[in-house]
C-alpha positions, 0 to 999 in steps of 0.5 A: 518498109522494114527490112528484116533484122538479119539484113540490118545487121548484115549492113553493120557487120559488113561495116566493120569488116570493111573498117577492119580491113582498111576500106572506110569508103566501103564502111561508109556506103554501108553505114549510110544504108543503114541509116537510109533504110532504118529510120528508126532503127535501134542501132541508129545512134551507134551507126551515126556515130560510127559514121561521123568517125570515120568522116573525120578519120579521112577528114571530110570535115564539112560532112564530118560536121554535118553527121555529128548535127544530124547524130544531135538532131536524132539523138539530143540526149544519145550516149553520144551527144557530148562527142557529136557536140564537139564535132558539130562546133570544130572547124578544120577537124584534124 
């Protein structure tokens, strides 16, 4: 099922503007729908990445770790493969 392009960008949008008003824990739960609902969307990489970060920030380290995987899985050769290379090895992500 896929779900229209303005409610995907909604789903990012809304991320952000949980990020900009200090709810990571509502940026979060919006950056996993994303993911959960596009497979394949084209803003994946971008939302992945977005999530790993914030992961770190509130250091959930073992998902933080486990997000950037999942980002190097999806996207081996993304934008950003060399930041998720670093986070997959880190441990006790500050």
């Amino acid at each position: 099922v896929t779900v229209p392009r303005s409610q995907v960008d909604s789903h990012l949008d809304l991320a952000a503007r949980w990020l900009n008003i200090g709810r990571p824990d509502r940026a979060t739960a919006a950056y996993e729908r994303y993911l959960a609902e596009q497979p394949a969307g084209e803003l994946r990489g971008e939302a992945r990445i977005s999530l790993c970060r914030i992961l770190r920030r509130e250091r959930r380290e073992t998902e933080a770790r486990r997000c950037y995987a999942d980002y190097l899985t999806e996207e081996p050769s993304g934008m950003y493969a060399a930041e998720a290379t670093r986070g997959a090895a880190e441990e006790g992500l500050p």
